[in-house]
C-alpha positions as CSV (number, residue, x, y, z in Angstrom):
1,X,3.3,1.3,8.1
2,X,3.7,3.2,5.1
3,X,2.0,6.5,3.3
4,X,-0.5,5.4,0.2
5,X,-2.2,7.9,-2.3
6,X,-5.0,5.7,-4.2
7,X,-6.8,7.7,-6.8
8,X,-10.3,6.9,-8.1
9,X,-10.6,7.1,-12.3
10,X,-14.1,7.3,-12.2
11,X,-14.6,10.3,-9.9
12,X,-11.2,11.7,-9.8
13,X,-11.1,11.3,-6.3
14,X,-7.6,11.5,-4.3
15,X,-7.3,9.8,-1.1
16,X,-4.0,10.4,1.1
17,X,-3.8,7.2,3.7
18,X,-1.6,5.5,6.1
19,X,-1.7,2.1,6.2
20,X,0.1,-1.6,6.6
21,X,3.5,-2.0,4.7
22,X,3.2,-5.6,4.2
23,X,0.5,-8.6,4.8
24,X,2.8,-10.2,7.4
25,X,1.4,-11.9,10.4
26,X,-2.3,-10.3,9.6
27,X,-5.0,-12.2,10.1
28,X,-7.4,-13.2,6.7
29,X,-10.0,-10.5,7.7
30,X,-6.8,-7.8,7.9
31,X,-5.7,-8.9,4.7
32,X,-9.3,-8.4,3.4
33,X,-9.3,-5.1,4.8
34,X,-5.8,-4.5,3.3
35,X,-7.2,-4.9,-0.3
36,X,-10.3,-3.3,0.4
37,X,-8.3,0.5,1.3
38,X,-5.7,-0.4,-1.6
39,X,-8.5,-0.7,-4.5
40,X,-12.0,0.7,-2.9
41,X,-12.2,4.7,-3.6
42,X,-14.4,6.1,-0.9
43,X,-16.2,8.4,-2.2
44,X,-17.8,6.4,-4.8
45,X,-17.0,2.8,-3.9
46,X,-15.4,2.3,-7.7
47,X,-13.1,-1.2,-6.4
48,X,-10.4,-0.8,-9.2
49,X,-8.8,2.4,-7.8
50,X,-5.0,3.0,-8.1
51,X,-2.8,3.0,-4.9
52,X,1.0,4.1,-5.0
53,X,3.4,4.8,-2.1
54,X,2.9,8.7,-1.2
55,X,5.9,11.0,-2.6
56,X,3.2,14.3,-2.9
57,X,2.8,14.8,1.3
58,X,5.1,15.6,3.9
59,X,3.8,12.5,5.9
60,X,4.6,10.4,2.6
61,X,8.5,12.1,2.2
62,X,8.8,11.0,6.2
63,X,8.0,7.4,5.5
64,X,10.2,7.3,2.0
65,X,13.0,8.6,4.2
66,X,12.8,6.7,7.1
67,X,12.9,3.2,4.8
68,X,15.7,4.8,3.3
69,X,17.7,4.9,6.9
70,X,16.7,1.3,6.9
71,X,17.6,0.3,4.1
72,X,20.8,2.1,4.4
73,X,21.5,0.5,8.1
74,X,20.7,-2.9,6.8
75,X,23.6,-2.2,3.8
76,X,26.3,-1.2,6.4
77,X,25.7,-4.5,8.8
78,X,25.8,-6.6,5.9
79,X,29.7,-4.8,5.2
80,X,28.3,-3.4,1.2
81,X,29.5,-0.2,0.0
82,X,28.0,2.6,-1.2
């Protein structure tokens, strides 16, 4: 999972969400769905709304640090160096 923040340009509207990281092992209606909370605002139903990863909310700094962890685990088993 990870923390999105899509904003709408037509109505200014600012949507904080949680949803799937990747499409991996989803289904073609999940992936569907997928698109449909990364580019649909929901207030006004624009579909060209911009989603980024979350760095505003606490929620969104939890997910950025836990992939960091990972990331940093994955470094260490594989022997590189910081």
């Amino acid at each position: 999972m990870e923390a999105y923040k899509t904003v709408c340009p037509v109505c200014g509207y600012i949507r904080f969400w949680v949803g799937y990281k990747t499409g991996i092992g989803k289904t073609p209606e999940q992936l569907a769905q997928m698109e449909k909370d990364h580019t649909t605002c929901k207030r006004c139903g624009f579909t060209k709304a911009k989603t980024e990863l979350d760095s505003e909310t606490e929620i969104g700094e939890v997910f950025a640090e836990q992939t960091k962890c990972i990331v940093d685990l994955i470094g260490e088993v594989l022997g590189e160096k910081k």
